[in-house]
N, C-alpha and C positions, 0 to 999 in steps of 0.2 A: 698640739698647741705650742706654738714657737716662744723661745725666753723672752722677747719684749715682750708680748700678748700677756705671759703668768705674769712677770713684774709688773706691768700695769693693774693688772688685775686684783693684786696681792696689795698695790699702793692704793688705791682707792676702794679695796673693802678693808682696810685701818682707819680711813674717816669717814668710811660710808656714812651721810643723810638722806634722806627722804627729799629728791629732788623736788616735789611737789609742796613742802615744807614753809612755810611763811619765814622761818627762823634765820639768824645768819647761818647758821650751820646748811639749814636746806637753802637757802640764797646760790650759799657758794656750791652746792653742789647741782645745782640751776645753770648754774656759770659753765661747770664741768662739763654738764652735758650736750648743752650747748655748744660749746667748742669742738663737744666729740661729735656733733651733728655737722658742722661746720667743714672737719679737718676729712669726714668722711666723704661729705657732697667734693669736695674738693679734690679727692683722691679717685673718683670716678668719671671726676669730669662734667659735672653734673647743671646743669643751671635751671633744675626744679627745687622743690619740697622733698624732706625726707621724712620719713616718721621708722622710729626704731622696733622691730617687732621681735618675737619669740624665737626667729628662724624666716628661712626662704618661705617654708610649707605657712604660715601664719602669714607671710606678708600676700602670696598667692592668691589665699583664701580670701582676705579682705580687696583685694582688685576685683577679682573674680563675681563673688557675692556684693560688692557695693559699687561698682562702679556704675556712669550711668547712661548705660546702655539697655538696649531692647532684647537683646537676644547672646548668647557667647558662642562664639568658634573655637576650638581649636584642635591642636593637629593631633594623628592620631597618635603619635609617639611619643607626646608629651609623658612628663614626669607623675608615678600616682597622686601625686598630690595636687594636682590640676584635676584630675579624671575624678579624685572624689571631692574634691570640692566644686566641681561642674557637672556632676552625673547626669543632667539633660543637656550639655553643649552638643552641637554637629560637630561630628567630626571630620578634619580633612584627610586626606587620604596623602600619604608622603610616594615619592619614587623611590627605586630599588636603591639608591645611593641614601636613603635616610632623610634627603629634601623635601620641605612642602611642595607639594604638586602644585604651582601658579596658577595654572589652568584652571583647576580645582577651587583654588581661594577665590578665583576671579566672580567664577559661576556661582559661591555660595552667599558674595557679599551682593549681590543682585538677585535673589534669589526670595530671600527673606525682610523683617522687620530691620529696621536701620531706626538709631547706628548702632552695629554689633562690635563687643569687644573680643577682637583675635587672640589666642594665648598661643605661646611659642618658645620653646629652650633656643638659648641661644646656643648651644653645645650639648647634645643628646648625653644622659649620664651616664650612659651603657654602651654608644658607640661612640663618644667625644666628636659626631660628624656637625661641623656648624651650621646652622640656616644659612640663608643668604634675609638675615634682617633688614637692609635697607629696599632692598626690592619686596617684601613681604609689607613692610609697611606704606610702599608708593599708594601698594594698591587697595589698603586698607583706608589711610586718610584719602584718596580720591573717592573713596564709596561713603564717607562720614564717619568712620569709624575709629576705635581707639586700638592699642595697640600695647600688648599684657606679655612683655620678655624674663619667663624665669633663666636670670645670669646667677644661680648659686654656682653653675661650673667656672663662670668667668673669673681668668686671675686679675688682680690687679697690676696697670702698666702693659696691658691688651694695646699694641699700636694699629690700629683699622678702622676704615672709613666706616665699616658696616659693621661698627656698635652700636650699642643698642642704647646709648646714653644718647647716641646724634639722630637715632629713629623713633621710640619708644615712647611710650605716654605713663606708662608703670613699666619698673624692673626691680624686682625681686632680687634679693641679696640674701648670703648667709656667712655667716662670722668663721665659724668651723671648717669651711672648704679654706678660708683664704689662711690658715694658721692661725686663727683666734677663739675664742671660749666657744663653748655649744653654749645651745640654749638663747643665743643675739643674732639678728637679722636686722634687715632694712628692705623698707619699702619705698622706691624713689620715685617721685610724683611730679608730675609735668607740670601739671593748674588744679590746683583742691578744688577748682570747681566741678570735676569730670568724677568725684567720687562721693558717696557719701557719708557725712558725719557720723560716729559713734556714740559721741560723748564721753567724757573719761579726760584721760591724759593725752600726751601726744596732740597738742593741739586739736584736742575732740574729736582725732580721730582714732584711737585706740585706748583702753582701758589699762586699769592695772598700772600698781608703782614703776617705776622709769628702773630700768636695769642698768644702773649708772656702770656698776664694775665690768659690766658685758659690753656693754658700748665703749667704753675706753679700752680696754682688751680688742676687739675688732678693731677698731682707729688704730691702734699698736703696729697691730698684724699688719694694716694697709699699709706698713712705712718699711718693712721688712720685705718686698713683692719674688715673686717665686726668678729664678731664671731661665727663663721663657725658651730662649736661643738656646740652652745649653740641654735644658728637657725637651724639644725638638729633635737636636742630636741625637740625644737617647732613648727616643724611641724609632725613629728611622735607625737607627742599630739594630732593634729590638725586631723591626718590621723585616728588617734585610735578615737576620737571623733565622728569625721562625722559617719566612718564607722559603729560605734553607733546607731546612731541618723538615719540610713538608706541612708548615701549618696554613690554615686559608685565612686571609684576613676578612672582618667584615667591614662590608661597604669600600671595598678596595677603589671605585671608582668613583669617590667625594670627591670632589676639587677641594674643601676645607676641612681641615679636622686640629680640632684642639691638643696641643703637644702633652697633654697630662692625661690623656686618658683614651684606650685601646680596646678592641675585643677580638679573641682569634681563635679559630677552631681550632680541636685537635682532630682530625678525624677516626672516627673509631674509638674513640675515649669518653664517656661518656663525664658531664661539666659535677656531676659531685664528687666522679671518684677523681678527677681532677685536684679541687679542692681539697679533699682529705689528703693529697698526697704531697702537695704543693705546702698546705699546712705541717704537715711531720719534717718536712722538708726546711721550715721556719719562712717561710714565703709567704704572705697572703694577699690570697688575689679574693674574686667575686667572681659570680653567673649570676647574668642580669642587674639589677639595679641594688649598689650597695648594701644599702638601706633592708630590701628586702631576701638579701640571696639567703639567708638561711629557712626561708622555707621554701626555695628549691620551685618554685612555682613557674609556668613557662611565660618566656618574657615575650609581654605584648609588642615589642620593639622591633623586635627580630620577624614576629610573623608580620607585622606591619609592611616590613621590606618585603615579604614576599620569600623570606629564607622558608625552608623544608623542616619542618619540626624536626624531624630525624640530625637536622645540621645545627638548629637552635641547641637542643639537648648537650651539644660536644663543645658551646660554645662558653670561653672565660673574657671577666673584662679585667681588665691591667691598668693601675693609676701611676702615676708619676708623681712624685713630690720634690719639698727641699730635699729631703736627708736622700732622695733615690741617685745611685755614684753608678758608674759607667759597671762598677767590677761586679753591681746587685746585676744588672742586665746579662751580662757572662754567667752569673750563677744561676739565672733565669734561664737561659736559654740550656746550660748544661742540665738542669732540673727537667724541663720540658722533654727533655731528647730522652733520658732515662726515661720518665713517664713512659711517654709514648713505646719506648721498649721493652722497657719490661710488662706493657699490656700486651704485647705483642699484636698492634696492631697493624695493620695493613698498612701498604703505599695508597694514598689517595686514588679515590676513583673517580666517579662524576663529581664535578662542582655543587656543590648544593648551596652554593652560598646566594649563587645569581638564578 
């Protein structure tokens, strides 16, 4: 959590009200969050609705579950938090670079009940590989359908035609990727007509008291934004390094991939004793999806591509931040190269990645 996000955070739970409040006190904090709903649409570029949720995985679930459509798609690499809060969607089938199959989407939206809502990461959270969102949504609104982008990886000051603010009908937000409090999210919403009412707050579409200090802490973090250009640098450092040193990258053949987040084999080292070694080391990384690496479970992601379990197993992912400097990547790559020898493992053999 970045110092504007805390000091914000810190200044508005001193006169925390009850934004729902009739009072002056809950008025002005009406006012507040309003503004933070305002400064947020603004800061994504946004010319829908927003409504503030718990997190990405809360804003997900409410597209997902209410929006109004016949049927859900989506892809198969999405994030678990799609996969369970859609446990009957189709799902699509991605190619070995981590893209939805077109093909694929083309034949599913013709296939079934319309109109179906498609869900889609704009930036995989285990391999940082991008969709190609605008062309996924051609072919969604030419079939009637809507279109469901979880961007919690997305930073804010993203320059590209094929965001998901200029395709999207919902995009999922979260406060804590961009340097702001856990616990706050956004749901950005194209036309309230396409979802259904809850009742509650949030303009009747979500319950529960307004997390006024979360929502001004995320507005905070939007105004602080990462440097995009220079964590690109450092991980093409990081990429030419391993590659070096004998690591395999995954998804080496994306044309897109988000500058804050990587995955890369070690060959012959298997991704937990990785981790413990990388941790003793004061490093930490993850295998598979943050959120979930410590229970070490195999990630759907990787066999989705079509990787070899055996090469899944050896695989880490790598995040980039503010505070990440040229000389953590040097230490990174010196870490790695010890790992790897003092397992004494092999020189690569076959590719297992493709």
């Amino acid at each position: 959590m970045i110092a504007p996000a805390i000091a914000a955070v810190a200044d508005t739970m001193a006169s925390w009200a009850n934004p729902s409040s009739p009072h002056s006190e809950g008025r002005a904090a009406r006012a507040a969050l309003e503004a933070a709903r305002a400064r947020l649409i603004a800061a994504y570029g946004w010319s829908g609705e927003l409504v503030f949720t718990s997190g990405a995985t809360e804003a997900i679930a409410i597209a997902v579950t209410r929006a109004e459509v016949a049927r859900v798609l989506v892809s198969a690499t999405e994030h678990e938090a799609v996969l369970r809060a859609a446990p009957e969607a189709d799902r699509l089938p991605v190619l070995t670079d981590g893209t939805i199959d077109l093909a694929a989407l083309a034949a599913a939206l013709v296939e079934g009940p319309s109109p179906a809502l498609v869900a889609v990461q704009w930036g995989n959270n285990e391999t940082g590989v991008l969709q190609p969102i605008a062309a996924i949504a051609a072919l969604v609104h030419e079939a009637g359908g809507l279109v469901l982008v979880d961007a919690a990886q997305m930073p804010v000051g993203w320059d590209d035609d094929d965001l998901p603010q200029h395709h999207a009908d919902f995009v999922a937000l979260s406060g804590h990727k961009r340097g702001g409090p856990p616990g706050v999210g956004a749901l950005l919403i194209r036309d309230f007509a396409s979802l259904r009412p809850s009742g509650g707050q949030e303009r009747g579409y979500r319950g529960g008291t307004e997390n006024l200090p979360g929502a001004v802490g995320f507005v905070a973090a939007t105004g602080s934004p990462e440097d995009l250009i220079y964590l690109a640098e450092l991980r093409a450092r990081l990429d030419h390094g391993l590659a070096a040193a004998g690591a395999e990258m995954v998804a080496p053949g994306a044309e897109r991939r988000t500058p804050t987040i990587a995955a890369y084999r070690m060959p012959g080292v298997a991704s937990a004793t990785q981790l413990i070694r990388f941790d003793l080391m004061g490093i930490s990384i993850s295998a598979g999806a943050a959120c979930s690496s410590g229970t070490m479970r195999p990630s759907h992601v990787l066999a989705q591509m079509g990787i070899a379990p055996e090469a899944a197993a050896e695989v880490i992912r790598v995040s980039f931040g503010r505070s990440t400097s040229a000389s953590d990547v040097e230490r990174f790559l010196a870490a790695w190269s010890a790992i790897r020898r003092d397992a004494g493992a092999a020189a690569p053999g076959d590719d297992l990645l493709t």
